[in-house]
C-alpha positions as CSV (number, residue, x, y, z in Angstrom):
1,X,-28.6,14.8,-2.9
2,X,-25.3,14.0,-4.7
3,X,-22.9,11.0,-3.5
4,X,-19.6,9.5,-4.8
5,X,-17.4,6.9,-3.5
6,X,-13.5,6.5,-3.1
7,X,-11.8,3.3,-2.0
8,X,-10.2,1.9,0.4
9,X,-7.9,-0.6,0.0
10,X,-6.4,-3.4,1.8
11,X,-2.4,-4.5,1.6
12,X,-3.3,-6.8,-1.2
13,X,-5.1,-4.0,-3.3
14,X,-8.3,-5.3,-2.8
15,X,-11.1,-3.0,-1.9
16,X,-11.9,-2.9,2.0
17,X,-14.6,-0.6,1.7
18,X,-15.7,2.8,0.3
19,X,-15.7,6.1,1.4
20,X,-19.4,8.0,1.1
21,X,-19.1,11.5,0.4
22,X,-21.7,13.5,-0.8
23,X,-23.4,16.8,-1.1
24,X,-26.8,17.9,0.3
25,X,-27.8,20.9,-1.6
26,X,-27.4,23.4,-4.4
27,X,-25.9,26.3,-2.3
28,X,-23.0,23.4,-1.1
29,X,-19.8,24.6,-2.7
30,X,-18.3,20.9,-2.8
31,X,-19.1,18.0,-0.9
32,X,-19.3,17.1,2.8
33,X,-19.4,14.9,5.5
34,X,-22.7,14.0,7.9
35,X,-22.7,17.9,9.2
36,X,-26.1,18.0,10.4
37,X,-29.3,15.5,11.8
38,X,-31.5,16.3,8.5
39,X,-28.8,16.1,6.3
40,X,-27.6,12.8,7.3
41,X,-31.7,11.7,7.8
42,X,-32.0,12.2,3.9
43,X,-28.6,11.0,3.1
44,X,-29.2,7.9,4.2
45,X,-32.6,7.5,2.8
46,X,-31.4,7.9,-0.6
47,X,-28.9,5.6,-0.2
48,X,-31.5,2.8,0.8
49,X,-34.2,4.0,-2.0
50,X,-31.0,3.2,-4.8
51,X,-30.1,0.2,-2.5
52,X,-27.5,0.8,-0.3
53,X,-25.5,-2.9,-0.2
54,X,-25.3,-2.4,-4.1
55,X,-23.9,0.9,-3.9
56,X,-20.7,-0.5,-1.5
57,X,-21.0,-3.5,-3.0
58,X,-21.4,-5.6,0.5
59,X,-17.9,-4.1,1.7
60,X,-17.5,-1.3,4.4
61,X,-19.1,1.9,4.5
62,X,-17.1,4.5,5.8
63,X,-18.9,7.8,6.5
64,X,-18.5,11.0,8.4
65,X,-20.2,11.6,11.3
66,X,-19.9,14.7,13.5
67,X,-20.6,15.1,17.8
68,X,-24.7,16.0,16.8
69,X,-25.6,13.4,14.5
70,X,-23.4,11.2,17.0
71,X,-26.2,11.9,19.2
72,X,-29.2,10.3,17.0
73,X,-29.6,6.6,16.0
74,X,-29.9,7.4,12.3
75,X,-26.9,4.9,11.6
76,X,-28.9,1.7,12.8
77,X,-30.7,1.7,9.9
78,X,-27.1,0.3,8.8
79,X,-25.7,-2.9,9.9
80,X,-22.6,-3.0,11.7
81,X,-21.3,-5.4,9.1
82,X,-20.9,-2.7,6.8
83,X,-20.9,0.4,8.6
84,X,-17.6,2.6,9.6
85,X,-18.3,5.7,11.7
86,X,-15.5,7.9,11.1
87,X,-15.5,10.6,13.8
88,X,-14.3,14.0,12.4
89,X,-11.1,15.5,13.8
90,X,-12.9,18.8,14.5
91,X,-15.4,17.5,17.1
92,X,-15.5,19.0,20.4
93,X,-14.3,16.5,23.1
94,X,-16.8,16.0,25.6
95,X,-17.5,13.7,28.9
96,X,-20.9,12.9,26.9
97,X,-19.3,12.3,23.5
98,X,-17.0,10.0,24.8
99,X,-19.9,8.3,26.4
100,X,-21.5,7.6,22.9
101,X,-19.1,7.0,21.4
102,X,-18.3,3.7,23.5
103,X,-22.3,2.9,23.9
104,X,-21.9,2.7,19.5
105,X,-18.7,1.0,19.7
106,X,-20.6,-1.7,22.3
107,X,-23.2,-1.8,19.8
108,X,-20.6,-3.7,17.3
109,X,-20.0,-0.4,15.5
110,X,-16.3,0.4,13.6
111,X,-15.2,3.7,14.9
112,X,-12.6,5.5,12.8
113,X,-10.4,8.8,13.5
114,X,-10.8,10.5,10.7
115,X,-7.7,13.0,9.6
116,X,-5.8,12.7,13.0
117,X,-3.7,15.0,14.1
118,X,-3.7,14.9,17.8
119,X,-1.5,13.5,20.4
120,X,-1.7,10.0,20.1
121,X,-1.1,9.3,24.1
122,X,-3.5,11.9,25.3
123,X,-6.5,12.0,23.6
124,X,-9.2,10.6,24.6
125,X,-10.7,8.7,22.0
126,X,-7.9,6.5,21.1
127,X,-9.0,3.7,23.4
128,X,-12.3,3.2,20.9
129,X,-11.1,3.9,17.9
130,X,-10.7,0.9,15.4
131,X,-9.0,2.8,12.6
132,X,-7.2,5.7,12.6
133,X,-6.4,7.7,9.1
134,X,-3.6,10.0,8.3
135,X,-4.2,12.4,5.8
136,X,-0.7,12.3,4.5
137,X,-0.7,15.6,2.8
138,X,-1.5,17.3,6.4
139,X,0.9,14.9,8.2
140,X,3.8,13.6,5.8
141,X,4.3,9.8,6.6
142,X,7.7,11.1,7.7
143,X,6.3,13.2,10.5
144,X,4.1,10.8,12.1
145,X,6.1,7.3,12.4
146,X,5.8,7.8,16.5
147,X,2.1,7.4,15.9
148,X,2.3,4.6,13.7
149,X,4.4,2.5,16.0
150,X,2.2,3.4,18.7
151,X,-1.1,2.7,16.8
152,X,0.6,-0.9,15.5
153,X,1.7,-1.8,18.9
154,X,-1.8,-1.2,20.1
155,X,-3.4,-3.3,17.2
156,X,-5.4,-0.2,15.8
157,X,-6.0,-0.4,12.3
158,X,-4.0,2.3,10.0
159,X,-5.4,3.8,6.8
160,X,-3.3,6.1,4.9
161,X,-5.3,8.9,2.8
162,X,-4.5,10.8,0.0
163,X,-2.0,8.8,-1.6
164,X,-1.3,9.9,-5.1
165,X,1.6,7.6,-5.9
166,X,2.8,4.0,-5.9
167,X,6.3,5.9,-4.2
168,X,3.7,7.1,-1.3
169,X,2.0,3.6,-1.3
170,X,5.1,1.7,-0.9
171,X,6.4,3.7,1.9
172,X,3.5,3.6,3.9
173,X,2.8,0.1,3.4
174,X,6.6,-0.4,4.3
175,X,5.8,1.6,7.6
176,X,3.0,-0.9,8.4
177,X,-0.1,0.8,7.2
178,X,-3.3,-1.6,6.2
179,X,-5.3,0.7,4.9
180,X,-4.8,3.0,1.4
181,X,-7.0,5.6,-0.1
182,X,-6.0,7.9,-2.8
183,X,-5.5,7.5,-6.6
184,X,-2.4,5.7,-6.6
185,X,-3.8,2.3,-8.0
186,X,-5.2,4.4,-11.4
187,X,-1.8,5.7,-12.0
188,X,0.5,3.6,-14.7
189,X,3.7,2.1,-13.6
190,X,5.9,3.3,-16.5
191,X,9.5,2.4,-15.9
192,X,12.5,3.5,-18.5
193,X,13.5,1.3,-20.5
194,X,10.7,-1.3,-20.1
195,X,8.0,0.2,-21.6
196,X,6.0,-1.9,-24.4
197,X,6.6,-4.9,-22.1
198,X,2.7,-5.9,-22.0
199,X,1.6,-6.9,-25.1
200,X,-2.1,-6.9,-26.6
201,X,-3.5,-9.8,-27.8
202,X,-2.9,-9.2,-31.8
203,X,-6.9,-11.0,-32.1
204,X,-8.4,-8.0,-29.7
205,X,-6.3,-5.8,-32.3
206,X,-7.8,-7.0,-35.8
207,X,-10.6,-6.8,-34.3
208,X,-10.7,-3.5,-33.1
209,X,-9.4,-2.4,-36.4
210,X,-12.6,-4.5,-38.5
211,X,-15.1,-2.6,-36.2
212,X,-13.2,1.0,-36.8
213,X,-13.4,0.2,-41.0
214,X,-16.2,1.6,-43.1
215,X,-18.0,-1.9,-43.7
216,X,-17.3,-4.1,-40.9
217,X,-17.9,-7.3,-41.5
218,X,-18.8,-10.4,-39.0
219,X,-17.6,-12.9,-41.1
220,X,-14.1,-11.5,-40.9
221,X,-14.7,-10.9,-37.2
222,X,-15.8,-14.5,-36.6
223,X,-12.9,-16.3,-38.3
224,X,-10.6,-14.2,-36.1
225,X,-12.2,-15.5,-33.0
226,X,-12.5,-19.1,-34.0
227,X,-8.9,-19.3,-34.0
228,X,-8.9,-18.1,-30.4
229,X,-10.4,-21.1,-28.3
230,X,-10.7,-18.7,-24.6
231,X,-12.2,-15.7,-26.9
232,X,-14.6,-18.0,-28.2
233,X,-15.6,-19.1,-24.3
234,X,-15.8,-15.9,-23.6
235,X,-18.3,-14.9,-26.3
236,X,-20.4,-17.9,-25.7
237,X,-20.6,-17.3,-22.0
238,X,-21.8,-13.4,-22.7
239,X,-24.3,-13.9,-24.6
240,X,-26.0,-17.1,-23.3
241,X,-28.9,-15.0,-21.3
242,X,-29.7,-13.7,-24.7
243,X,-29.9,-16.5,-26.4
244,X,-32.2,-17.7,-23.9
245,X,-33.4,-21.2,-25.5
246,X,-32.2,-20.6,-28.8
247,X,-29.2,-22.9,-30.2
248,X,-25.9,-20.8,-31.1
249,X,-24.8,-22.9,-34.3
250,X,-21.9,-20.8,-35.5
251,X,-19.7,-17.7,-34.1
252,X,-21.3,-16.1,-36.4
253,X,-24.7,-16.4,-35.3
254,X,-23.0,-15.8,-31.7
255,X,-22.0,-12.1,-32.9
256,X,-25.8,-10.9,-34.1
257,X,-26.6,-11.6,-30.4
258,X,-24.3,-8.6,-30.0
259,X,-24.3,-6.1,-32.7
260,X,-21.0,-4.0,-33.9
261,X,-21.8,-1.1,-31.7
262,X,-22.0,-4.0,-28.2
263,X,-18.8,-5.7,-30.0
264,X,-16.6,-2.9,-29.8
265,X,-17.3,-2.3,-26.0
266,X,-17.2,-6.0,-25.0
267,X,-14.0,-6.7,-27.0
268,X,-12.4,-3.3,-25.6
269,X,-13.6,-4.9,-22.1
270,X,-11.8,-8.6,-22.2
271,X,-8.8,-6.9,-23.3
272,X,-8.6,-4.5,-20.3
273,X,-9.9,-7.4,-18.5
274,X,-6.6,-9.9,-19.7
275,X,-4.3,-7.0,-19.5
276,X,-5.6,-6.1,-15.9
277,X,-4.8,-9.5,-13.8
278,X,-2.2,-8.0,-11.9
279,X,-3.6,-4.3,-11.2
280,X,-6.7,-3.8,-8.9
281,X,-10.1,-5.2,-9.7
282,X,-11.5,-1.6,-8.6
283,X,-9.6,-0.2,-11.4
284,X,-11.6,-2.2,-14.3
285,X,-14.9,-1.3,-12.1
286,X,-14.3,2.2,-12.2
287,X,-13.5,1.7,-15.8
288,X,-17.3,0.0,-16.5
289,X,-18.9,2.7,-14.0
290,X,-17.5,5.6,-16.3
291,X,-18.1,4.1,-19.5
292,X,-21.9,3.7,-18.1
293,X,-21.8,7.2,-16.2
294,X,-20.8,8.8,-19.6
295,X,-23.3,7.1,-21.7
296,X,-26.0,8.4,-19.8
297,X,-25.3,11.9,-19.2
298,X,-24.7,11.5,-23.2
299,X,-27.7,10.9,-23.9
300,X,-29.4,13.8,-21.7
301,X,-27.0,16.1,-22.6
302,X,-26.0,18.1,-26.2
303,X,-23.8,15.1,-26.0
304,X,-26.9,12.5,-27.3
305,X,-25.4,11.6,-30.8
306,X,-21.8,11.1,-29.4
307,X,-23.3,8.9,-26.7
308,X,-21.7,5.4,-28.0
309,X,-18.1,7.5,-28.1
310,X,-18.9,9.0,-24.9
311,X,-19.2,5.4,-23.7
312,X,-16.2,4.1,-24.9
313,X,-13.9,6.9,-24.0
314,X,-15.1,6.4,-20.8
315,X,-14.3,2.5,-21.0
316,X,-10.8,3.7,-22.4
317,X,-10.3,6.3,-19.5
318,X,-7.9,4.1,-16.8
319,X,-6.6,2.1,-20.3
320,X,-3.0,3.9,-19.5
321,X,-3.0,2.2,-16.3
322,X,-3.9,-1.4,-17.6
323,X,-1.2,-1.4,-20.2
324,X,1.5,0.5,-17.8
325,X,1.9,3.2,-21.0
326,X,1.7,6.7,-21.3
327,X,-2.1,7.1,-22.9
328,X,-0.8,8.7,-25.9
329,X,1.2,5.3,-27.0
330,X,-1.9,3.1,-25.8
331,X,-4.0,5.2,-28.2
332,X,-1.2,4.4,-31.3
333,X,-2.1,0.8,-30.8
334,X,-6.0,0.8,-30.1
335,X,-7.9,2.6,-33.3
336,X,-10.4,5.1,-31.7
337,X,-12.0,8.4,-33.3
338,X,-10.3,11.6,-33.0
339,X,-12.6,13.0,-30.4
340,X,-11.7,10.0,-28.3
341,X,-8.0,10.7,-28.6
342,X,-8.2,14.3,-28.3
343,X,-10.7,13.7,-24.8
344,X,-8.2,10.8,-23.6
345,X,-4.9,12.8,-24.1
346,X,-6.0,16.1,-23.6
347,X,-9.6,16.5,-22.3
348,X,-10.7,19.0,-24.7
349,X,-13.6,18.5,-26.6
350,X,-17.1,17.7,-25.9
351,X,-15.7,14.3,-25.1
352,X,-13.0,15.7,-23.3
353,X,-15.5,18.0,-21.4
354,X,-17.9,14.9,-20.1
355,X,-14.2,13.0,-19.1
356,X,-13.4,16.1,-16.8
357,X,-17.4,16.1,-15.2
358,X,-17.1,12.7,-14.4
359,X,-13.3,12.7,-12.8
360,X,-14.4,16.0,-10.4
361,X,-17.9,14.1,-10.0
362,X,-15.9,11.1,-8.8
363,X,-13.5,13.6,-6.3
364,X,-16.3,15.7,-5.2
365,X,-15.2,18.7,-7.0
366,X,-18.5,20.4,-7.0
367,X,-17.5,24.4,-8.4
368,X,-15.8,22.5,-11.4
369,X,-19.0,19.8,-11.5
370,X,-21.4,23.0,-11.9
371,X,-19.5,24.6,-14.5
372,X,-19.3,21.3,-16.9
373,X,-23.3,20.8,-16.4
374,X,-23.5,24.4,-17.7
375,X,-21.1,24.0,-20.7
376,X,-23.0,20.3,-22.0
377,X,-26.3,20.9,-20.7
378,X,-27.0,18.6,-18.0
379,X,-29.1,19.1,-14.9
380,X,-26.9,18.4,-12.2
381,X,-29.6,17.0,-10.0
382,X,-29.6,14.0,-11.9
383,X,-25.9,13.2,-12.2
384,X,-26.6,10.9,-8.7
385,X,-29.1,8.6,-10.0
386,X,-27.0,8.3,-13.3
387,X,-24.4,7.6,-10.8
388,X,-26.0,4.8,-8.5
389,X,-27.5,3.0,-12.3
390,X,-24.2,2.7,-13.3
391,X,-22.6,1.2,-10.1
392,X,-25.7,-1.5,-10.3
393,X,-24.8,-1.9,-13.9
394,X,-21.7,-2.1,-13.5
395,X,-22.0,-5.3,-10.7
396,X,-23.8,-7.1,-13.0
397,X,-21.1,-7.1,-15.5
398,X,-18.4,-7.7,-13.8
399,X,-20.7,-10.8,-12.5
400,X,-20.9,-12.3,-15.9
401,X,-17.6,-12.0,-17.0
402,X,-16.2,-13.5,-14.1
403,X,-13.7,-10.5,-12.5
């Protein structure tokens, strides 16, 4: 069993819940909604043996379900607090399907259209449907405003899907859409004759450049962040659980806590963190989940004594999007190894390699998955729990530092 998750989000860029997509078995050539009773019976067992409120992180769960498994009651094992049953636009309209579907929607279940392309005023299953998506690429927002006045006018809940760009985002949020899922919100916003106009921190810089020299030192490190009064909060508030009952004397002291190899990720981290308040808070966790994702395939994979690169790259993967600059420019300012660079900018390399696995992991790009578990040794049967370790990770993070 292999799942991923895309979000959703609301008007405000904030994440309304997550798509589920996953793939059941090794002869699957990419992943797929709930097609059958067995495979949604084990689906959804595995999402509750890696802890299935985690995984969403207590927003929506919006999976596929199709007219069989409509017909079971696997789904009760979720609450309708968190679960979205999006109906697949191939079903086969029946007087029985439309039954269920209104006995789940009576239950307090979301029911979602998923990929609609029908006739708005005739079929049959508008009158229960909560949310109806668009997949924009099949139906262009320009085709389809009838249905979008119609669906506003009948207070239905729109989602827009597959929307690459902030040009496609703006438009449909323009046309009245709520909902947004695509890869818009990881893209850059790089406008001519602006670019530069975020600024790093010069005290994230020297100390990115003392960890990259041959003998980094913590005294040098430690003066640098005494002068910076919210950098030293910030230390002093991360490492606290370690310190447990000891007493923190000196910054100094603070840093041992950490170690060079931990102060290079955390200090990479705040500064995505202060140059990230205005983008999407899902865009610094996917960040952290990559960084996490590629340190543990690293380290089961020919990739084992790259594993603290592998993790940074990974941290350093959506860094473009933070600092609204092309990645190459970002990488002029931030001191990283060649192999970073060359992964970042190009995705060649070994590095480069474990970048592409976990973007097509993250898509559901199985054919492509395959082939990079081949090139860096990895058994692909693993890549979920990997997966689901660094989501958890990931929450408790983003917990301490406040996001």
């Amino acid at each position: 069993m292999f799942i991923a998750r895309q979000p959703i989000f609301n008007k405000k860029e904030k994440v309304y819940g997550y798509e589920l997509l996953y793939r059941i078995n090794e002869t699957s050539t990419e992943y797929s909604s709930f097609s059958s009773q067995s495979a949604t019976a084990t689906v959804i067992n595995g999402l509750f043996i890696h802890g299935f409120e985690k995984i969403i992180n207590k927003k929506k769960a919006f999976i596929n379900f199709d007219a069989d498994v409509l017909k079971e009651d696997f789904f009760h094992l979720i609450s309708p607090e968190y679960l979205v049953i999006e109906i697949l636009e191939d079903v086969e309209i029946t007087k029985e399907l439309i039954n269920r579907v209104r006995e789940i929607k009576e239950e307090g279940y979301k029911i979602a259209l998923d990929d609609f392309v029908e006739s708005y005023s005739e079929y049959p299953l508008i009158q229960y449907a909560d949310i109806i998506k668009f997949d924009i690429r099949e139906t262009p927002l320009h085709t389809i405003k009838y249905e979008v006045l119609r669906a506003i006018r009948d207070k239905k809940i729109i989602l827009a899907e597959k929307i690459e760009t902030r040009e496609e985002y703006s438009i449909a949020k323009d046309m009245g859409f709520q909902l947004f899922q695509g890869y818009f919100f990881s893209k850059p916003k790089i406008i001519e004759g602006i670019k530069g106009k975020k600024s790093i921190n010069p005290n994230y810089l020297q100390i990115i450049e003392e960890l990259q020299s041959e003998e980094p030192s913590y005294q040098v490190i430690s003066e640098i962040i005494e002068r910076d009064a919210n950098l030293t909060f910030k230390l002093l508030r991360t490492i606290d659980h370690r310190a447990k009952t000891d007493s923190i004397y000196s910054i100094k002291r603070a840093l041992t806590y950490l170690g060079l190899n931990e102060l290079n990720y955390w200090i990479t981290l705040l500064l995505m963190q202060d140059m990230g308040k205005d983008k999407p808070k899902e865009l610094l966790n996917i960040s952290l989940i990559r960084s996490k994702f590629a340190l543990k395939i690293a380290e089961k994979s020919d990739l084992k004594k790259l594993k603290l690169e592998a993790s940074l790259m990974g941290l350093l993967s959506n860094i473009d999007a933070f600092l609204d600059l092309p990645i190459d420019e970002v990488l002029q300012q931030i001191k990283v190894t060649k192999r970073i660079k060359k992964a970042l900018i190009h995705h060649k390399g070994l590095l480069g390699d474990l970048l592409n696995l976990i973007i097509f992991y993250e898509r559901g790009q199985w054919e492509e998955i395959n082939s990079y578990c081949e090139q860096l040794n990895i058994k692909s049967d693993e890549l979920s729990k990997y997966y689901f370790e660094s989501i958890n990770e990931t929450n408790n993070i983003i917990s301490r530092i406040g996001q």
